[in-house]
N, C-alpha and C positions, 0 to 999 in steps of 0.2 A: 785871105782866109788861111789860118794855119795849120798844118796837115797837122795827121793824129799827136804827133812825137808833141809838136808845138803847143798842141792844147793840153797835152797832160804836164807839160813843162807850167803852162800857165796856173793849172788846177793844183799844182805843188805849191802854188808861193804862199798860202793859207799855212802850212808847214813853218816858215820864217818866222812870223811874230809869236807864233806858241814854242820854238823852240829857242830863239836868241831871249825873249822877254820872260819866260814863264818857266821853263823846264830847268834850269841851273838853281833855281829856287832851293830845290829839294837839297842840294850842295852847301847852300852858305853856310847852315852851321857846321860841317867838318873844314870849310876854308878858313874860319875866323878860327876857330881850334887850334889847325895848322901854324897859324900867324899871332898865335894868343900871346905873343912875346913882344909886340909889335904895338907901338902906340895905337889909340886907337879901331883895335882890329874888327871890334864888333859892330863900329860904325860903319869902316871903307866894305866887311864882308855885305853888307847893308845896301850899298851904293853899290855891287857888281849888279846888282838883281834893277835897284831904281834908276842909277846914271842910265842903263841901256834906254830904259822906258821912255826917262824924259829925252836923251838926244833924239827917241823914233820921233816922238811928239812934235819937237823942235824942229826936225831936217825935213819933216814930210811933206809941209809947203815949198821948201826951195826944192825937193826929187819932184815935185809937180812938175815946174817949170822948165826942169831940166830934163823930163820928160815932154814936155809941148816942145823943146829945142833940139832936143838929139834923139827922141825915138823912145819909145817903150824898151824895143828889143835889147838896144845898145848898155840901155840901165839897168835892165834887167841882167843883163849874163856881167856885166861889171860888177854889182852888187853880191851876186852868186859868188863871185871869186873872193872879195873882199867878206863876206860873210865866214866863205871857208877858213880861208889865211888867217882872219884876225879873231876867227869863231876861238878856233884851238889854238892859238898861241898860249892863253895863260898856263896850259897844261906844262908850258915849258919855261915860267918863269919864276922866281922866288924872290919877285918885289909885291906885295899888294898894292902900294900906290898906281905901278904900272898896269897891274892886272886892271883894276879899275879905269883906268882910264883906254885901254884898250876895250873896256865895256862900252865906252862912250863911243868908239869908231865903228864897236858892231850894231849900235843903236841905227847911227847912221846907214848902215848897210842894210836892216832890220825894213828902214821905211824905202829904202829901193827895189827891196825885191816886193815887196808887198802892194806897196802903189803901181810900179810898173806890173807885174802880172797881174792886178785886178784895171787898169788902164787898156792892158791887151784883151781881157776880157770886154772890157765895155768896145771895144770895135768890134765886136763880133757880131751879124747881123742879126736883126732884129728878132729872128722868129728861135733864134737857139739861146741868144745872150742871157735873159732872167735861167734859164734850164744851168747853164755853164757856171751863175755864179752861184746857183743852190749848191754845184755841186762842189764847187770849190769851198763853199761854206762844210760841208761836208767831209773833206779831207780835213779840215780843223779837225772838226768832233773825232773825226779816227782816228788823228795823230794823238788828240789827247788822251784816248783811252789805252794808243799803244805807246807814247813818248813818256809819260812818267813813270807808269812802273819800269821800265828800261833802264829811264837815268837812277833810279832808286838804287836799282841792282850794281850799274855801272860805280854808283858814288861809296857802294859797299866794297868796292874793290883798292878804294881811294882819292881821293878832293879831285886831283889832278884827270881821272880817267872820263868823268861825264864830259865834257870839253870838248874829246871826239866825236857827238853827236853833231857838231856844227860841220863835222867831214860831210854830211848827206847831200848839202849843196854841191859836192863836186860832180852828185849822180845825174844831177837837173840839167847840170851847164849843158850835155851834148846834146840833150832835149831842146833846153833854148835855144842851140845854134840853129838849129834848121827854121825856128821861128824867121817871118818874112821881113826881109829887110823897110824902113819907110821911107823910099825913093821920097828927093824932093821933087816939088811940082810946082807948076806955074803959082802965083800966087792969086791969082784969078779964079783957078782950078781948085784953090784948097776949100775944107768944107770952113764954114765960119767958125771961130776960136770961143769958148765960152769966157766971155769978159769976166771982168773982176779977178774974181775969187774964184769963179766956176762954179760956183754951188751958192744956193740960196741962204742967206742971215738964217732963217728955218731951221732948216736940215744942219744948220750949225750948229743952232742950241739945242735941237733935238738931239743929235750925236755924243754933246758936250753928256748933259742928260742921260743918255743912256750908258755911257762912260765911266758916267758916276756907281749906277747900279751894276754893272759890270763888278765891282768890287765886292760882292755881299759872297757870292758862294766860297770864291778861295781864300778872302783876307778879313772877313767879319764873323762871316756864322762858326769860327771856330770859337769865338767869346762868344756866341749870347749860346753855344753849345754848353758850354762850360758853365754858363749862367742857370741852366735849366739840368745840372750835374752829369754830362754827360762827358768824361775825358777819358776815356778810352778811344786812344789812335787810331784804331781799326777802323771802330763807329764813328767816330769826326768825318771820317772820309764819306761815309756812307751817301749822306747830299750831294759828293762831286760826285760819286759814280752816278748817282741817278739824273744829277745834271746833265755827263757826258752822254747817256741814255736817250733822254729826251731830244738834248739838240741835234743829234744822230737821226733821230726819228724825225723830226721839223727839216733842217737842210738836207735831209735826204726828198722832202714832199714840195720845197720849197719853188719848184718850176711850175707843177700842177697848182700848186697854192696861186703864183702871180696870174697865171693864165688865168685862174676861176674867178681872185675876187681884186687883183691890181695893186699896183705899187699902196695909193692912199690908204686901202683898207686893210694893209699890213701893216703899217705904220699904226695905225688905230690899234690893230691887235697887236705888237710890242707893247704898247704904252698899258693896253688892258691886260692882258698874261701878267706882267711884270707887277702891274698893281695890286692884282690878287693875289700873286703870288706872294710878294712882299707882305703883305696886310693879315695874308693864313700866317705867313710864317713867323711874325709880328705875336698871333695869337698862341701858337703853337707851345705843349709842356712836354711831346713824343715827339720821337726820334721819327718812326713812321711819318707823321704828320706833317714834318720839319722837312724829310727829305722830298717829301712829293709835293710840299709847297714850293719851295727850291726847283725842283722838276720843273713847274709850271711859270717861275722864274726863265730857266733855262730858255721853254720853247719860246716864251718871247723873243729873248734876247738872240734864239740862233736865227730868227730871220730879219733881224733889223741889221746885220751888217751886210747880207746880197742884197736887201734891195735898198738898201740907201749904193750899192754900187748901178744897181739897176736904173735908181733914179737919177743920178749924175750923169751916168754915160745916154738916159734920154733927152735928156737938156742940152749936152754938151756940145753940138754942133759935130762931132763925131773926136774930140779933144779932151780926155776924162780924167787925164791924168793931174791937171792943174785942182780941178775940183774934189777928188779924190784924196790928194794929199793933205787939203785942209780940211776934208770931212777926219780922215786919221789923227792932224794934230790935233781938232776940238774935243775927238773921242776920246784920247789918254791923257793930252795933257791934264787937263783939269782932272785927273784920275790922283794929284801928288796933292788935290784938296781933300780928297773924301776922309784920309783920318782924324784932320783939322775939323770936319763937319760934323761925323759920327761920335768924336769925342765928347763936341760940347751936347751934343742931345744927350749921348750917353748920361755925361755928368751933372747934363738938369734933368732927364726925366728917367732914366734908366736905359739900360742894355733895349731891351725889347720894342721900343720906342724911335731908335734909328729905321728900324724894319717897317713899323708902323707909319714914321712922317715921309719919308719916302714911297711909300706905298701909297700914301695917302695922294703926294704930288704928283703920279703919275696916272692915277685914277681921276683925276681933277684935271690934267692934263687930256687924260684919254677922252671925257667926258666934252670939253673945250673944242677938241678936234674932231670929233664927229659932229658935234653942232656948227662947226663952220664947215666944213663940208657939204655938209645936210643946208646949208641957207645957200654957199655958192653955186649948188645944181642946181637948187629951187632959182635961183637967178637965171642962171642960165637956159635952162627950160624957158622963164618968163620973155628973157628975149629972142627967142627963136619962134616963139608965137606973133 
C-alpha cells in the first residue's frame, strides 16, 4: 500500500494525457506561423497535436505488458522522466520535422505515465480503489480548468514557452520514488495474470465508443456552433467551461456513486447522459441550451473512464495493467476515425445530424444494456431458486 506521497503521485498521472495530448493545441497555430516558410507547415503543426495521440494509442498495449513485467513503479517514474526531457525539448529546436517526431516519443511516454498510475491505482485495496480513481478522474477536470488558460497566457509570450509545462512531471518524480517497490515472488505465490488482452471484447467496443464521442465538446461543437451563428471566441468556449464544471462535479461524486449503484449501472448511465445529451444538443438553436446539453454530455463521460479502471482492475487477478492499456488504445485510437465519420453525416444530412446519430447510438446502446442486464439477474435469481 502506498503512503500518502505515493498516492498523490499516482492521482497526478490523470495530469499526462490532458497535458502531452491536449493543452499544446492551443500553440499550433503560432508554431506553423513560426515555420510558415517551411514545406508543409500547416500540416506537420497538425501532427504535433495528433502524431502524440496516435503513438499514446499505439504504445498503450505494449506499456501494459511492460508493466505486468517490470512493475507499475519502474514505468511509472521512467515515463515521468522521459515526458519531462522530451516534453520541453521543442522549445529548443528550429526543425519542425524533428519537433514532430519528438511528439511521437512523448506520445509514448503519455501512455506510461497514464497506464502505470492508473495500474497502481487498481492494486489498491478493494474498499478505497473506485474512491482513488474518482478522484484521480478528478484531477483531470482541475487540470483542465487550470492547464489551458495557463498555456494560453504562456503561448502569448511565444510558440516556444508553453513546452515548459511538460517540466511539471519533474514535481511527480520524488512522489513516485517513495511508491513501493514490486518484489518478485514465488510464482506459486503470484496472484493469477489476467489472460488475453485483460479486459473483456465489451469493454473494448464500449471504450472504442466512447472515444468517439469524446470528440464532440473540443473538436466538433465549434462547427455546428458556427452553424447555428454563433463565432464569437469567448461564447464558443462557453460549452467547455460548462463541461469542465460538470465532470468536476461527477468525478468528484464518483466513489459514493460506485459504492450506491456499481460498476454495470454506471456504464448504463455513460451510455444514457451521453445520449441525451448528444440528441438536446443535436436539437439545440441557444447557446444556453447547447452548453448545458454539452454539460450533460460531460457528466456521462467523466465517470466512464474510473470505472472502466475500476472494472479491469476487478477482473484482473490483481495485474491491471495489461488490460488497461488496451482499454486506452481502443479509447483514442479509433478517435483519428471520428472526422472521417462526422464528415460523411455532415455532408448527407447536415451539421446537426452528427449530434443527433450518435446520440441516437448510444441511446440504443443504453437501452440494449440494461435489458441484458435486467434478463442476466432475472437468470440468475432463477438459478439460485
Amino acid at each position: 500500500m502506498p503512503g500518502q506521497a505515493g498516492l498523490i503521485a499516482l492521482l497526478l498521472c490523470s495530469l499526462f494525457p490532458l497535458i502531452g495530448l491536449f493543452a499544446i493545441g492551443i500553440d499550433l497555430p503560432r508554431i506553423a506561423d513560426a515555420f510558415k516558410d517551411e514545406p508543409n507547415a500547416q500540416l506537420l503543426a497538425q501532427l504535433i497535436g495528433g502524431g502524440t495521440g496516435l503513438a499514446f494509442a499505439l504504445s498503450s498495449p505494449l506499456v501494459g505488458y511492460l508493466i505486468d513485467r517490470f512493475g507499475y513503479r519502474n514505468i511509472y517514474i521512467g515515463s515521468l522522466f522521459i515526458f519531462a526531457a522530451i516534453g520541453v525539448l521543442p522549445a529548443f529546436l528550429d526543425n519542425l520535422p524533428l519537433i514532430v517526431i519528438t511528439r511521437f516519443i512523448l506520445g509514448v511516454s503519455v501512455a506510461g505515465t497514464i497506464t502505470a498510475g492508473m495500474s497502481g491505482l487498481g492494486k489498491l485495496p478493494d474498499n478505497i480503489r473506485a474512491r482513488m480513481f474518482g478522484r484521480n478522474a478528478m484531477v483531470s477536470s482541475l487540470g483542465a480548468i487550470i492547464c489551458f488558460p495557463l498555456v494560453g497566457r504562456l503561448a502569448a509570450l511565444g510558440w516556444r514557452v508553453p513546452f515548459a509545462i511538460h517540466l511539471i512531471a519533474l514535481l511527480v518524480i520524488p512522489l513516485a520514488l517513495t511508491l513501493p517497490s514490486e518484489r518478485r515472488i514465488p510464482q506459486a505465490a503470484r496472484p493469477v495474470r489476467a489472460r488475453g488482452l485483460g479486459v473483456s471484447t465489451g469493454l473494448l467496443l464500449l471504450a472504442a465508443f466512447v472515444g468517439l464521442t469524446m470528440f464532440f465538446g473540443p473538436s466538433f461543437a465549434p462547427f455546428y456552433l458556427v452553424s447555428i451563428g454563433i463565432t464569437d471566441p469567448e461564447l464558443a468556449s462557453v460549452h467547455l467551461v460548462t463541461m469542465s464544471c460538470c465532470s468536476l462535479i461527477m468525478t468528484t461524486s464518483y466513489g459514493w456513486l460506485h459504492s450506491r449503484f456499481g460498476t454495470t449501472s454506471l456504464f448504463w448511465a455513460t451510455l444514457f447522459l451521453v445520449g441525451c445529451g448528444l440528441v438536446s444538443a443535436g436539437f439545440s438553436s441557444a447557446l444556453p441550451v447547447f452548453a448545458a446539453s454539452m454539460g450533460l454530455v460531460a457528466c456521462g463521460l467523466a465517470i466512464f473512464t474510473p470505472n472502466l479502471g475500476s472494472a479491469i482492475s476487478a477482473s484482473s487477478g490483481g495485474n491491471p495493467g495489461r488490460g488497461i492499456g488496451w482499454a486506452m488504445s481502443a479509447m483514442f485510437a479509433v478517435q483519428v476515425l471520428f472526422p472521417f465519420i462526422a464528415e460523411s453525416i455532415r455532408a448527407t444530412l447536415g451539421t446537426k445530424w452528427v449530434f443527433l446519430c450518435f446520440g441516437a447510438v448510444s441511446l440504443v446502446l443504453a437501452c440494449w444494456f440494461g435489458i441484458s442486464v435486467y434478463l442476466r439477474k432475472g437468470k440468475e435469481a432463477q438459478e439460485r431458486l
